[in-house]
N, C-alpha and C positions, 0 to 999 in steps of 0.2 A: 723496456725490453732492450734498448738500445745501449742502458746503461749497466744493463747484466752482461750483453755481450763483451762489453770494455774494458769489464770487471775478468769478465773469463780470459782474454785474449792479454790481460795483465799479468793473472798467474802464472799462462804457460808458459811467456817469456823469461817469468822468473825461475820457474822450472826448470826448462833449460839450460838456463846460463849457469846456476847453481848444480848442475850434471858435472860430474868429472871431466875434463878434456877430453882421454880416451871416447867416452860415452856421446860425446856432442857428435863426435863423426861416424858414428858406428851405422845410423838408420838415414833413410832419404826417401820420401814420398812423392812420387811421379801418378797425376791423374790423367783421363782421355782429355777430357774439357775443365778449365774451373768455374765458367759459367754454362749452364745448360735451361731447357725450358723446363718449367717448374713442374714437375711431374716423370720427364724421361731420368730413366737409365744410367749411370754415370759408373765409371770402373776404376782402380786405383791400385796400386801396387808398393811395397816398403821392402826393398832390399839390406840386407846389414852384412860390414864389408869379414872377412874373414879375420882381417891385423884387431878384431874385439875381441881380447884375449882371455880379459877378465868373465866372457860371458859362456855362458855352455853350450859343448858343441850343438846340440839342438834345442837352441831356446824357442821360445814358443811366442809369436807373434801376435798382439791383441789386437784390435780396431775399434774403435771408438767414435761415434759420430757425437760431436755435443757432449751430453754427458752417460749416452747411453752405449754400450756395448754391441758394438753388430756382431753378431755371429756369422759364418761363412767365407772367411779365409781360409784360403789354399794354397800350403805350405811347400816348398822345396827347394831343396840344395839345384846352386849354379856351379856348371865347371868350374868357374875360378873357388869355390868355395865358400861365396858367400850364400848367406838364405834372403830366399824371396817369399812374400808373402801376397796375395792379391786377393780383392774381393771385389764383387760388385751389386749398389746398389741398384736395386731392380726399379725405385722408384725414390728422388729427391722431391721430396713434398717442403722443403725448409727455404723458405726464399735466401736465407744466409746465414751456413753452419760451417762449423772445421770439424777436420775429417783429423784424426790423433793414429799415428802409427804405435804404440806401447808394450812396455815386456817389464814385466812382474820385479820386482825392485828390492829385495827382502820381503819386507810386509806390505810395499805399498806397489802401486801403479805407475812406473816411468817411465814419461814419454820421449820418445826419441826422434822424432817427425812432426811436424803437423800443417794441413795447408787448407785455407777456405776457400770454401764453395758456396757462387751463388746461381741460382734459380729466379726465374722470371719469363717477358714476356717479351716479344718484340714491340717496336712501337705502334699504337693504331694510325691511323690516317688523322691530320690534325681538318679541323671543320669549322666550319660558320666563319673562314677570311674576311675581315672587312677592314676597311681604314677610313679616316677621315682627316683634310686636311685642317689644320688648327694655325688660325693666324695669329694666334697668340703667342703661341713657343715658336710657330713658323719652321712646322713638322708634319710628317705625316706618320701618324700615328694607327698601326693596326693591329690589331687581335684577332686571337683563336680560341679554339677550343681545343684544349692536347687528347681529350680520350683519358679511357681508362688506365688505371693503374698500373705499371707494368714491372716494378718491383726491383726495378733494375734503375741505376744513374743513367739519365735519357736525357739528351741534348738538344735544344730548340733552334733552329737558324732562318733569321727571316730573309729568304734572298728574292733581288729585285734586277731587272736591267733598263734599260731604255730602249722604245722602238720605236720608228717613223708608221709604222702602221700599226693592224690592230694585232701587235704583240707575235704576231707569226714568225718574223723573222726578228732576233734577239740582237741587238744592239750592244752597246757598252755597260760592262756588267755594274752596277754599283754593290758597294762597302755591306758585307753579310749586318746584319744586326743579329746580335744574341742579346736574347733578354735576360736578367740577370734569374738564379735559380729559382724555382715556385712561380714564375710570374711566367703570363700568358700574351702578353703585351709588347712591341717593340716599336720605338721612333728610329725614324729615317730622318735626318736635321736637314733642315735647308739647301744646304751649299750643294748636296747629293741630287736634286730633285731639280727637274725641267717643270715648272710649276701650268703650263699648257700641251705639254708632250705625253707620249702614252709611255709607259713601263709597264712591264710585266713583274707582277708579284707573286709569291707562294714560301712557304714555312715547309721545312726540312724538320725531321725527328729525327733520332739514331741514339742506337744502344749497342749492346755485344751482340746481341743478336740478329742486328736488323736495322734498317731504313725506312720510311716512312718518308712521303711527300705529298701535299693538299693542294688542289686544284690550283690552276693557276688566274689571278685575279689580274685583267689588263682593265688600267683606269687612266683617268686625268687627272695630277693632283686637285686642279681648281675644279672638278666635276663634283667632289666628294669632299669640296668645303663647308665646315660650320661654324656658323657666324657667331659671336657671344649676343646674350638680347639687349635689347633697347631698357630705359632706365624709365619706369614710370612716374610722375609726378602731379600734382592738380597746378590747375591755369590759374597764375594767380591772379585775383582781382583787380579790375582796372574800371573807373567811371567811365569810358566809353564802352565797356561790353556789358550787355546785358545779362541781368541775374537769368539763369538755368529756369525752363519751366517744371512742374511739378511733373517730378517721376522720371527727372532727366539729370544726366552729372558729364561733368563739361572735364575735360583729361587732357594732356599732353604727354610727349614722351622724347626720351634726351638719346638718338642712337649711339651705335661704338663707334670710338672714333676709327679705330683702325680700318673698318669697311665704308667709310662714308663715300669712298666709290666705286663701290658695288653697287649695284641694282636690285633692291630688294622688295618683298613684300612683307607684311605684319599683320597679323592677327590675335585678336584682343579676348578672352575669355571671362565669365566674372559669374558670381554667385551672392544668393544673400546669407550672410552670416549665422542667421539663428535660423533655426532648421537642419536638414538633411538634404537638400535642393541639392544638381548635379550641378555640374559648370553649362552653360550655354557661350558657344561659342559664338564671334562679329568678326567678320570679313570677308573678303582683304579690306585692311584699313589702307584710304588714298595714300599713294608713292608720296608724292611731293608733302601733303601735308602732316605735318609732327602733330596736330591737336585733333580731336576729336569729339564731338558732343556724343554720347549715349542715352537714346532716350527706351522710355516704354519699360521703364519699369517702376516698381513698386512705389512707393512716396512715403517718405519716412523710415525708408529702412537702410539698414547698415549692408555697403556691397563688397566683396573681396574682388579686383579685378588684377590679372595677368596679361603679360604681352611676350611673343617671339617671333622670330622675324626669321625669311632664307633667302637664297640667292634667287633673284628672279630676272629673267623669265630665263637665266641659264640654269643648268642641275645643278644641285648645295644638299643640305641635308638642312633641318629645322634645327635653331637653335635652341637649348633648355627656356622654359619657363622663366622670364623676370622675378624678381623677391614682389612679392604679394602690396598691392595699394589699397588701402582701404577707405572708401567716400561713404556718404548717405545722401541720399536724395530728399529734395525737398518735398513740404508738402502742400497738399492742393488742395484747394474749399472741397468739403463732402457734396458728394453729386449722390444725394439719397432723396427718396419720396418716404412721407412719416404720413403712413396711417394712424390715425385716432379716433378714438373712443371717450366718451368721457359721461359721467354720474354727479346727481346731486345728490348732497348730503340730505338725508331725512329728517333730519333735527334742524338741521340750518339752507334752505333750498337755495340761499343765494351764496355756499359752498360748493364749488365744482373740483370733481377728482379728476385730472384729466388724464390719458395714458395714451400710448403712440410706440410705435414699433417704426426702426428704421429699413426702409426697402433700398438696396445698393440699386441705384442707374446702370453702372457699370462695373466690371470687372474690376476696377483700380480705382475706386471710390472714396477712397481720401479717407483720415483717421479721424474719429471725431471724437472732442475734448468736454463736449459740453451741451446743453439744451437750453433755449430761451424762451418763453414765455411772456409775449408783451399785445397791446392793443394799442389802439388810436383812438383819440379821444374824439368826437365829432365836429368840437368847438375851436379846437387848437390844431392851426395846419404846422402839417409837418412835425406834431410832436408826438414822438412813440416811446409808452412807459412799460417799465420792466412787470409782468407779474410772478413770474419764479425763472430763476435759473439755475437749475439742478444739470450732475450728470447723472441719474436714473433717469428710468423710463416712465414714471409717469411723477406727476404736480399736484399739490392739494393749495386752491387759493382761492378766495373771495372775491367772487365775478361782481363787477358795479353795477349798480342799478341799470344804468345808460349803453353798457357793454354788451351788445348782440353776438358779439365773433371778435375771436384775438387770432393771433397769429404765432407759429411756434417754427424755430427756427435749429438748426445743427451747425455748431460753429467749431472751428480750432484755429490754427494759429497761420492760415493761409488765408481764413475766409471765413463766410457763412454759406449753408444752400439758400436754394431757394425757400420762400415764405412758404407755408402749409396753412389756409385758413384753416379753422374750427367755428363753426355756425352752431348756437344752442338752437335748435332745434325743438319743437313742443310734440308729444305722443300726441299725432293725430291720425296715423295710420291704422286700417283694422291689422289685430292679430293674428298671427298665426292658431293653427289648430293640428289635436291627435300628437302632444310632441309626446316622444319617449324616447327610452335610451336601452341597452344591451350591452352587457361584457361579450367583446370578440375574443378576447385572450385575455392575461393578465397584466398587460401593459397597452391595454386598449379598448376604446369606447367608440360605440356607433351608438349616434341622435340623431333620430331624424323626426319629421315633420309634413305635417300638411299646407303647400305654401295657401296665403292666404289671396283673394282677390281681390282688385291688381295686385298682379305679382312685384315682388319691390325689385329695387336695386340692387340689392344685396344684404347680409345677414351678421351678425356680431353675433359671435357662441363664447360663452363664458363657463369657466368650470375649476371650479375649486375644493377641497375639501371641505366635507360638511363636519360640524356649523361653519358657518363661515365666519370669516377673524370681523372685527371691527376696524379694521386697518384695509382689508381685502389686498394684502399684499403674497398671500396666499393662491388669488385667480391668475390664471392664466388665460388669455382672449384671443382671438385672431375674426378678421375680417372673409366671410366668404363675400368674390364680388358675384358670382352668379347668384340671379333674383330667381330662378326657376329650379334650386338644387333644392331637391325634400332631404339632404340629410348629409351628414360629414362625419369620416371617423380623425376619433383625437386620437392622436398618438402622442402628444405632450405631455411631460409631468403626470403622468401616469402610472400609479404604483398599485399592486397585487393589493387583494383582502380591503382597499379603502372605499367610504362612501365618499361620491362626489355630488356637489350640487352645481348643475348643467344649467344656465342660461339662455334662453336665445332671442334676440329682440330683431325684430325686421327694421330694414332703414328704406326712408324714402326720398323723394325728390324733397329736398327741404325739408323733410319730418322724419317722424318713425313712429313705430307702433309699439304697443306696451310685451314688456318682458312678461316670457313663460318661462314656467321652472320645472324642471326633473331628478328627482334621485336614481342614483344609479351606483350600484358595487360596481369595480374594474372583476374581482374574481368571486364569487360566493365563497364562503367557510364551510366548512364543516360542522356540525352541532358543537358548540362549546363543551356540553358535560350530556352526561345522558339521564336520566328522570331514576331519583331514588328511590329502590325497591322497599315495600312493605310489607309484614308477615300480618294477613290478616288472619288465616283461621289455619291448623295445622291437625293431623294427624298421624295415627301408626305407620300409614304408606302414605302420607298422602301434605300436601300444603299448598295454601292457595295466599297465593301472591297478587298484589297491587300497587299501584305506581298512576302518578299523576303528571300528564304528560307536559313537556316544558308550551310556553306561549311562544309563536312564531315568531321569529326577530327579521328584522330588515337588514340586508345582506348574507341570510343563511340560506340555505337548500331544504327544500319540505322534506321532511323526513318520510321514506322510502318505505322501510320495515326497520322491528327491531326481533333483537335474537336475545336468548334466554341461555344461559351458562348455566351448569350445576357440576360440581366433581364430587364425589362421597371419597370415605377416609381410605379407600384402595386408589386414592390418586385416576379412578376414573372419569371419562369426563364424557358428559351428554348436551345436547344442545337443541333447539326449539326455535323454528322463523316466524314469527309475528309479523301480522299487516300492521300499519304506522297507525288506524283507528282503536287498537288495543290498550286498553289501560288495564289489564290484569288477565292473568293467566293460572290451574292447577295445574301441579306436578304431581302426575301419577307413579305408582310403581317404586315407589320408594321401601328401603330397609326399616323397620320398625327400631327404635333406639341407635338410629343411627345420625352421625355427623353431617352434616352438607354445607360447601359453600358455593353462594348464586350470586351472577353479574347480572348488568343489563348492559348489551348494546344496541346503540342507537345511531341509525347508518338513512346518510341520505346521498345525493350523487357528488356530492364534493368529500366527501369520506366517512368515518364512521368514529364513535366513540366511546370507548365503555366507560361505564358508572362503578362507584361504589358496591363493595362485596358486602353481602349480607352470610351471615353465618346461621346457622339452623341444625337442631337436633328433634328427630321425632319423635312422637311419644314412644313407652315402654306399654305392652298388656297390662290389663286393670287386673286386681286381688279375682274377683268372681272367673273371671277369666280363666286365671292359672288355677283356680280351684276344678274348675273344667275340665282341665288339661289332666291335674292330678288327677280325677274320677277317672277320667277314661282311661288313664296310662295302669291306675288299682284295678278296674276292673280288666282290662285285657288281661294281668298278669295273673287275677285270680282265675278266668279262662284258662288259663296255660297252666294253670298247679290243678284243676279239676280233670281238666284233662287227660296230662300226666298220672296221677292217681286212680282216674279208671281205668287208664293205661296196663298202672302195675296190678290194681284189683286181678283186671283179665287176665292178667297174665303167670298160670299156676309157676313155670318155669322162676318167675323173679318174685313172687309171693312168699314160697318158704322160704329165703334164707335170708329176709327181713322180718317176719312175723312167725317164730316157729309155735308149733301147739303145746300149753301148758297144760295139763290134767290138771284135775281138778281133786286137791287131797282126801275129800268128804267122801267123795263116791270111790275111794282106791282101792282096791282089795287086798290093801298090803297090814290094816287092821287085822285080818282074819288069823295070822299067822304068828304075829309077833306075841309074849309071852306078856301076862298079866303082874304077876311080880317076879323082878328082874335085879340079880344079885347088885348091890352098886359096886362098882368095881371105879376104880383110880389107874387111869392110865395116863400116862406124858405123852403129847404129840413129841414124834423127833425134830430136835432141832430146833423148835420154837420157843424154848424156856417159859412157858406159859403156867398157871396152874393147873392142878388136874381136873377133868374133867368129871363131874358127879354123876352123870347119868345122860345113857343114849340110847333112843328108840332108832329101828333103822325099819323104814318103811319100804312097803312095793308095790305094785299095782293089783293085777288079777294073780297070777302065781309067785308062789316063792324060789327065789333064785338062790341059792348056796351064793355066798356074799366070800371073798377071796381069803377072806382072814378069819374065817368062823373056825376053822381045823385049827388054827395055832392058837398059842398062850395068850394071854393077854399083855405078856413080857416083850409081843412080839409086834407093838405095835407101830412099831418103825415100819413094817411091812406096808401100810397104808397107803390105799391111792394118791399121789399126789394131787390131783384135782376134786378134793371136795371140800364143798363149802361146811363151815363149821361154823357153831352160835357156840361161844366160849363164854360162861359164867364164872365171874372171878369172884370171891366173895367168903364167907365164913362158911366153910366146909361142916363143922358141927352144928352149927344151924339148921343148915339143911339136912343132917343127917337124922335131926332132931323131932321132925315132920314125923307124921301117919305116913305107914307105907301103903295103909291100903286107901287113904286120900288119892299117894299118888297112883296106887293103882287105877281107883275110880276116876280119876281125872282119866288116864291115857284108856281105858275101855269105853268113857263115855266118848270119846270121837277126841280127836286132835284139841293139846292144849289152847287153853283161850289165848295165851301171851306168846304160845308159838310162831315160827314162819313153816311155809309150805313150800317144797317144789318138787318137781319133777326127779320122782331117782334121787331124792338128796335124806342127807341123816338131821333130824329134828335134834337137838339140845333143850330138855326143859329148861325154863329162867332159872336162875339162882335166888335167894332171895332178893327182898328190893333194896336192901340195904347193901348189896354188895357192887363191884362197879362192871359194867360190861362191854366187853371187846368181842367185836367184829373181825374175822378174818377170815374173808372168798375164796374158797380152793376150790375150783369147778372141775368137776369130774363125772362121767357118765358110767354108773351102774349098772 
């Protein structure tokens, strides 16, 4: 930002200078203030003299703040003829801008004024005065806090006087200090300073705006002295001092020379290295003495210790923290009691396993490196032979024939503890009784027991995963000392879902009694799988399912009930709760030729599990069956057509115009009328290019009806009904012409030809001969 403005405030001057002479003098910008507070009001004015000749008599004034255009200048002519122009910003929000006075240039924008303005804040009140005198520079050196931002070049002055009292009345003024710019800090040197007399001190601010002064601080240079720290070192070894006891570290320290006569105190800080530990603080360390023993802490570990020291017992201020010493302390015989336990080998009895857990004495029990394993012979004084020396927790070794009790010992490189007999002991105590065990949770076991009588001393519980290894590095043991406890929960090595096998052997005065044993889950499981379903016998609706239920396992939960699953092929689904004595089940109500698949769940109170899906389709209806089905579906339908048919019998209204009445030709009374021999006559049907017709009897019932064509020719046989049926003989015309006519007479008086058809009102065609071929053709027509 600052290098745009530098940028901009380069051009204008080039601007300018590059302005014609005339032009340079023509404008001049006069403001109220050029700095103001960041937000107020600020007004400003550009007059141009009347000798700018080259410009127009009413040129037009622009304003320009930055790079932006203010609107709101107000124009007008002065007596002497010059123009003035003035505007006012109603609000500088710009903590540092130029204000451009401008008039239009040809094509561009030329400025003819220009002046900046800044904005900002007064100074706060400066805070937190303090100083400290420093015998090092051999200064007195104090700082402030200046406050916020104020946007504006603000000057710092640290001023101070001399007083014989407490700073009320002002004395000979010393030398202002200004500290250099950004910094918050000013020394006062030596020569300035009565280093046991009071002066009054206080820091001055000032801007354009304003002043600013912070409380006034009366001190004593040597009141508010700080000393540099003491130099830590270790004591170095000498044949007349004695080596450090364990968990203690022996220190000196080298102080500054420059205060070696002051009167001071020290105090000493330290920590241990590995960890997260805070510092704990030791003091006052003694005046006169520069060395120091530190005791009461740990043994064998690495320590960080610091030192700083102040004016005592006048006021000073505490020096920084020394650069960091770092010791380790020595270490000390383990102060432990080693409980033990110990087994013989089954295979080999004069094999002993022996194990031992270490019990800390105290809080700062010393690091231990190692275990030993030794006895005394009975024969040989003073001589003690090794028989293991491990650093695990327990020994596997071949006790001597002669060996009743060894001795096991915890050593490292301070010492050893004390000896720990181990007495073999013979099972001659009675046993305990009723031992069992329970899952509390899944990282926990309670065993308890019936103690036996007398009650013993105490109890050894053993508990490992079952089987247990051939190694038995797998148990875990611990000693109860109460003889009168029925029972202890483990909470050791304890993990969810496993079987353990639980020991407990009573101990007595010189004996013990023989081991009981208990299995025992930390958590029950769930059913592993659930019992595979069987299709024993099936039907149309119907299938009976069976399943063989799993054998109980050690560590599972009795199974509770189980549930029966079925979904058919609309994805629906149905289900069935079984008590856990169920070994098979029918499913009723099933679709005849239909799909199904069935689970089985098997749920006890640790959870539940399903089995394998079985799939199943029902049977279809047998052959007899559907024959069944078709009887009865024929016979209903023959119901329904007999029905219907008596229906329409009864019914005169729909009777005739499905069965109408045909007469009967024999009994017709339309023989009585017609003509015995009958001219043959040859007429053409119209229209139908057919042959002629040999001969036509035209019959009627009971009376004769004048027929529509009897009055005309026979030329006139176009006239003819269109709707009558006609029997047309095609065939050899002299042939038939050739016949007895009174044959055919006798044929048509003895009653209707034999080769004839009959109907109702219709015209008969004798046959033709039989050699000729014969066409059909129906014109229905009513007479």
């Amino acid at each position: 930002m600052a290098r745009l403005r530098t940028c901009s405030l380069t051009w204008a001057a080039l601007i300018i200078l590059l302005l014609p002479g005339s032009l340079e003098e023509c404008g001049h910008i006069s403001v109220s203030a050029p700095i103001v507070h960041l937000g107020d009001p600020i007004t400003a004015s550009c007059i141009i003299k009347q000798n700018c000749s080259h410009l127009d008599l009413e040129p037009q004034i622009l304003w320009r703040l930055g790079a932006e255009l203010q609107p709101g200048g107000r124009q007008q002519r002065l007596s002497d003829g010059s123009q003035q122009s003035t505007i006012t910003l109603p609000h500088l929000n710009h903590t540092r801008a130029f204000l451009s006075c401008c008039l239009n240039w040809g094509n561009s924008l030329q400025i003819l004024d220009q002046v900046e303005l800044r904005a900002g804040y007064p100074p706060a009140v400066p805070r937190n005065l303090s100083c400290l005198m420093n015998l090092t520079t051999s200064s007195l050196i104090c700082h402030w806090e200046p406050g916020p931002e104020t946007h504006l070049p603000t000057s710092f002055t640290l001023k101070s006087f001399k007083s014989r009292g407490n700073c009320q009345t002002q004395g000979d003024s010393i030398m202002d200090c200004v500290p250099e710019d950004g910094q918050s800090h000013c020394s006062i040197p030596r020569r300035h300073l009565l280093l046991y007399q009071n002066m009054g001190i206080w820091v001055q601010a000032e801007n354009a705006l304003g002043t600013s002064m912070s409380p006034q601080l009366c001190l004593e240079p040597m009141d508010v002295v700080k000393l540099e720290p003491p130099m830590l070192r270790t004591m170095d070894p000498s044949p007349e001092a004695a080596s450090p006891q364990a968990g203690c570290l022996q220190l000196c320290w080298e102080p500054w020379q420059p205060a070696l006569h002051i009167n001071q105190k020290c105090e000493l800080r330290h920590k241990p290295q590995s960890g997260e530990a805070s510092w704990a603080l030791v003091g006052p360390l003694p005046l006169e003495a520069l060395r120091y023993e530190l005791c009461g802490l740990l043994p064998a570990t690495a320590y960080t210790l610091q030192i700083r020291c102040i004016r005592w017992p006048l006021p000073g201020h505490w020096s920084n923290w020394s650069p960091s010493l770092e010791l380790r302390t020595t270490e000390r015989a383990p102060a432990v009691r080693l409980n033990t336990w110990w087994r013989q080998r089954q295979l080999d009895p004069r094999t002993v396993q022996l194990f031992w857990k270490p019990v800390p004495l105290e809080e700062d029990s010393g690091q231990i490196q190692g275990y030993v394993v030794s006895w005394r012979p009975s024969g040989q004084a003073g001589a003690i032979l090794p028989l293991c020396n491990t650093t695990e927790l327990s020994c596997t070794f071949p006790l001597p024939s002669e060996a009743q009790e060894v001795a096991l010992v915890a050593y490292n490189s301070a010492g050893t503890s004390c000896p720990t007999p181990v007495v073999f002991s013979e099972s001659r105590g009675p046993a305990l009784t009723r031992l069992h065990a329970m899952a509390r949770d899944p990282h926990s076991l309670w065993v308890g027991w019936e103690p036996p009588s007398p009650w013993p001393r105490g109890y050894v519980i053993e508990w490992g995963l079952s089987p247990p290894s051939t190694s038995n590095s797998n148990k875990t043991w611990r000693i109860e000392q109460n003889g009168s406890a029925t029972g202890f929960l483990l909470q050791e090595n304890i993990r969810p879902f496993q079987l353990y096998e639980i020991t407990v052997t009573p101990l007595y005065q010189d004996a013990m009694g023989p081991s009981q044993h208990v299995y025992a889950y930390s958590q029950e499981m769930a059913p592993r799988h659930a019992p595979e379903l069987h299709l024993k016998h099936i039907g149309k609706t119907w299938a009976q399912l069976e399943w063989v239920p799993e054998p109980p396992e050690l560590g599972k939960s009795p199974l509770t009930h189980y549930t029966i699953f079925w979904t058919n092929a609309q994805n629906q689904s149905f289900s069935t709760i079984l008590n856990a004595s169920s070994h098979g089940f029918v499913l009723h109500g099933l679709e005849p030729a239909s799909l199904y698949h069935i689970h089985l769940m098997a749920a006890s109170q640790a959870g539940a599990t399903n089995g394998t899906v079985l799939t199943l389709m029902t049977l279809i209806p047998e052959g007899s069956e559907l024959h069944i089905l078709l009887g009865l579906f024929g016979l209903l339908l023959l119901l329904s057509c007999l029905c219907g048919t008596a229906w329409l019998c009864c019914s005169p209204s729909r009777k005739n115009p499905l069965w109408p009445s045909v007469p009967d030709p024999a009994h017709s009374s339309l023989g009585s009328w017609v003509p015995t021999i009958m001219e043959e006559e040859a007429f053409q049907l119209p229209g139908l290019g057919m042959p002629p017709i040999t001969k036509l009897t035209v019959l009627e019932e009971d009376e004769k009806k004048p027929l529509p064509w009897e009055s005309h020719d026979s030329s006139e046989t176009c006239g003819l009904p269109t709707l009558v049926q006609t029997y047309v003989l095609q065939g050899d015309l002299r042939a038939a012409s050739a016949q007895p006519q009174s044959q055919s007479g006798t044929s048509n008086q003895a009653g209707p030809p034999r080769q004839s058809s009959y109907f109702k009102d219709q015209i008969m065609l004798h046959p033709a001969p039989p050699n000729g071929l014969l066409y059909l053709f129906p014109i229905t027509s009513v007479l």
